[in-house]
N, C-alpha and C positions, 0 to 999 in steps of 0.2 A: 068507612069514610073517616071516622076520628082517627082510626090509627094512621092512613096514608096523612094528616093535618101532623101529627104527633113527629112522622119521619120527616115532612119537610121542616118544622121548626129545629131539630135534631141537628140536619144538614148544614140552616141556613142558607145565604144567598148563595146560588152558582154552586151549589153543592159541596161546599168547606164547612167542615165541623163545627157549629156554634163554639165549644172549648177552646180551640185555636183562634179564630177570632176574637175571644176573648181575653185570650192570651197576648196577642197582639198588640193590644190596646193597654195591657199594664206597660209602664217601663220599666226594667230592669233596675233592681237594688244593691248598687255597689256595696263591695268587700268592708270596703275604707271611704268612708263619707268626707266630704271637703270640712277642714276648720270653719267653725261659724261663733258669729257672737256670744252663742248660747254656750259654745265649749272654748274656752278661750285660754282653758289649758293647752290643746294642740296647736296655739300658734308663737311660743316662745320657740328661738333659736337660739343655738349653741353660742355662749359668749367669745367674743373675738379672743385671740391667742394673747396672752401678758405680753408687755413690752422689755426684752432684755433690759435689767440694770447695767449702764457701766460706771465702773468706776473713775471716776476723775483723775488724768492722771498726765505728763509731763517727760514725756520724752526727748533724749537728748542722741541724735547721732555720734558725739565726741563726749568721750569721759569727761579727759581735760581741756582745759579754752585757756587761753591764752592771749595778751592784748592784738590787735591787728587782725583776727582770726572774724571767721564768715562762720556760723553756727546754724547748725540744721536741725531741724528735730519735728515731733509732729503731738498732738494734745488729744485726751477726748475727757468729755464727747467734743465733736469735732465741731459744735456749734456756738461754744462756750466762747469768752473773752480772755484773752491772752493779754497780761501786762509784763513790758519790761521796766523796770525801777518806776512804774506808773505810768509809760509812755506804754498806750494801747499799740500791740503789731497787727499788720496783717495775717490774716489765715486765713488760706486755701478751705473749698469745702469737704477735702477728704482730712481733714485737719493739720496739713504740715503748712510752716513757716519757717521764715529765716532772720538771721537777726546779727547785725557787726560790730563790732568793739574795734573803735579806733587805735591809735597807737598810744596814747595815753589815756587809755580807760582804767578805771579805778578797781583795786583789786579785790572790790567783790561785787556782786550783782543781784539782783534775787526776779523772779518768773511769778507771776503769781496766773494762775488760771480761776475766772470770777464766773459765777452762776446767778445773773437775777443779780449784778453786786455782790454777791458774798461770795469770797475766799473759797476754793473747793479744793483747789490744791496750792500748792509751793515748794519752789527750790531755792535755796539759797545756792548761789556761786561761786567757784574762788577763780578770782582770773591773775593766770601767772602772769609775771613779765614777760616782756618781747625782749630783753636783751639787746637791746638794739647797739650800732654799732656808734660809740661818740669818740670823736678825735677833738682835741683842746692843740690848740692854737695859739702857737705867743706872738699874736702878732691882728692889729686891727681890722676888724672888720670892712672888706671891701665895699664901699657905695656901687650906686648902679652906673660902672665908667661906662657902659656902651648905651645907658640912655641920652639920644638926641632927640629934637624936635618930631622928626618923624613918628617915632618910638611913642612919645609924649602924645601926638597928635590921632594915632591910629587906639591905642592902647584902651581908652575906654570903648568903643566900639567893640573891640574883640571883648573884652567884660563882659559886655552887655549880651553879646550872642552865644556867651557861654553860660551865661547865668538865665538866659532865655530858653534853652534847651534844656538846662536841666528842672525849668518847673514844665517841663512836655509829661502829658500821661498816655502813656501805651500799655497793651493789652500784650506777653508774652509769659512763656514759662520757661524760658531760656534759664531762668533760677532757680529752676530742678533739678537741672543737668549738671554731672562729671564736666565741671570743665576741662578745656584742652589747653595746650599752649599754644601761643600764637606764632610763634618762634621759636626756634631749639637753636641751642648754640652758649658759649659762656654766658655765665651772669656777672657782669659788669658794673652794676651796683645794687642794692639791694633797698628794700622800705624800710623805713627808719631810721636809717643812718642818718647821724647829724654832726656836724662841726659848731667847735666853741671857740669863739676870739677874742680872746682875752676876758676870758669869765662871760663872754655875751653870745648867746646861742644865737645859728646862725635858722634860717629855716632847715626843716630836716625832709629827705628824700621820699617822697610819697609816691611809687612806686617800684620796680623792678624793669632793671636795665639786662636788655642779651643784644650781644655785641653780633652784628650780623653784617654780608654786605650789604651794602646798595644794590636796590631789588629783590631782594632776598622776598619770597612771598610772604605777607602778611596776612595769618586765617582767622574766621571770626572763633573765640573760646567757645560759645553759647551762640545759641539763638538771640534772638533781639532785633532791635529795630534802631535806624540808625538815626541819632536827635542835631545828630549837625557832622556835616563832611565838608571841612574849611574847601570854597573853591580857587583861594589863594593862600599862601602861607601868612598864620599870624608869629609877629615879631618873635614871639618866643619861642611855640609852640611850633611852628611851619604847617604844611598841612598835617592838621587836627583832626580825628576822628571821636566820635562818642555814641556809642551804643547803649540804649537804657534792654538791660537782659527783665524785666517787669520784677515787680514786689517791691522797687525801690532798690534795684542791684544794676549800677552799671561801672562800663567800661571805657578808656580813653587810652589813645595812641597817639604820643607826639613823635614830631620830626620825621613822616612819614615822604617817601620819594615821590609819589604817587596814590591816587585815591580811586580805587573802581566801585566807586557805591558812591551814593547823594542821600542828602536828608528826608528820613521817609519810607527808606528803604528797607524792607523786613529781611534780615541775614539768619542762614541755616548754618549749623558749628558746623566748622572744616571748610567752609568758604573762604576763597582769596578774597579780602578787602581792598588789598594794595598791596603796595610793598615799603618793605627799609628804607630810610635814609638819613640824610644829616641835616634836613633845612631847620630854619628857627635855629634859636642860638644851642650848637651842640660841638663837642670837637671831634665826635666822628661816628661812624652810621652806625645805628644800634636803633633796637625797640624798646621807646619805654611805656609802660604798662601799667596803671593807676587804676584802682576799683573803688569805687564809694558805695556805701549802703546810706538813705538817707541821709545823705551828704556826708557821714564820717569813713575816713579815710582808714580800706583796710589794707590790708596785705595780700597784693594778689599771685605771687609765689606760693603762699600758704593756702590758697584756692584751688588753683591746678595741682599742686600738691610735686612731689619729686618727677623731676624734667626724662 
């Protein structure tokens, strides 16, 4: 009798091994135990990777510059302040900016790139002459014989709409771009040319003339966006066009035949605008072609570069 008591305890229930059973009931004791507060060495991680240094530094797409001239270049770190003669420019966030020297900019310049305020880098500049082209005159300077009432009566108005479009802010990168020419054909005057009568400078040519016919198509250089398309001819200008290309770079076409674009309007380079002509005061049909970078007047032959 005890020994058959002895085999059923042996079996246990349903005839399974006590020992398995038993076994059952432990849980298993992993390899690798989870970090716990007691081991607080297992729960450091590997420190994040070092942040590349870079160097501070000032790049220029053109060796030389020259007055009139449209200057490209790009900085790092790309996040830093860029000063020209202390006037802060804009800069792109892959760090390129642009920046123009009028026709009589001073022949030297200097860049500074600032960190936190302080200095991290600098260039000094030399800006050559523009050579430009002066003819002296023995003889008085002409008044305005073709101003009349009219003339007199319209003339602020068109001011106004011209100096109204150029405080417009638009969003383009039309100021990255290889510009194009908008016209091929002679060049028929040139920027900066200026006449002297009788020792008294007369005003000087602020952009580039190509002698074209009437219709002749007019394509946009750059991208941009159009800040005024005269829907009449003003007195001087005829129909007026002005594209802001963004960063503070635009563009303007007098004495245009024709206008196929309105204010407003976002233009792709190698887009017809319009076409050539002679309206507003001109003695014969030609494109002429003006670029300002906040508001100073460059050279926009030196832009598109050889025709």
């Amino acid at each position: 009798m005890s020994d058959m008591r002895s085999s059923s305890l042996a079996l246990g229930l349903f005839g399974v091994p006590l020992t398995m059973v038993l076994a059952s009931c432990i849980p298993p004791v992993s390899a690798a135990s989870p970090p716990s507060a007691a081991n607080p060495a297992t729960t450091h991680s590997a420190p994040p990777p070092a942040r590349p240094q870079v160097q501070p530094a000032i790049h220029l797409d053109s060796a030389a510059i020259r007055q009139g001239d449209l200057v490209r270049g790009r900085i790092e770190p790309a996040d830093a302040s860029l000063l020209l003669n202390e006037e802060r420019l804009s800069v792109a966030p892959d760090g390129s900016f642009i920046f123009g020297l009028d026709r009589d900019a001073p022949a030297t310049a200097a860049l500074e790139l600032r960190v936190a305020d302080v200095v991290v880098a600098r260039r000094d500049l030399t800006v050559a002459p523009g050579n430009w082209s002066i003819q002296h005159v023995n003889a008085p300077m002409r008044g305005a014989a073709r101003s009349n009432a009219e003339f007199e009566s319209r003339r602020p108005g068109e001011l106004a709409q011209m100096a109204a479009a150029r405080r417009t802010v638009v969003t383009s990168d039309g100021w990255r771009q290889q510009f194009i020419w908008p016209v091929r054909g002679r060049i028929s005057g040139v920027f900066g040319s200026q006449r002297v009568y009788q020792g008294t400078p007369g005003n000087y040519h602020n952009g580039v003339d190509v002698a074209a016919p009437t219709g002749t198509p007019l394509l946009a250089p750059a991208d941009g966006v159009v800040i005024l398309a005269a829907t009449e001819p003003f007195t001087l200008e005829g129909y007026l066009l002005m594209i802001d290309h963004g960063n503070g770079l635009s563009s303007v076409f007098l004495h245009n035949s024709r206008l196929d674009v309105r204010t407003g309007d976002s233009v792709r380079q190698g887009q017809v605008l319009g076409a050539v002509g002679m309206t507003g005061r001109t003695t014969g049909p030609h494109m002429h072609w003006a670029m300002r970078w906040n508001g100073r007047k460059i050279d926009a032959q030196r832009v598109a570069g050889p025709m």
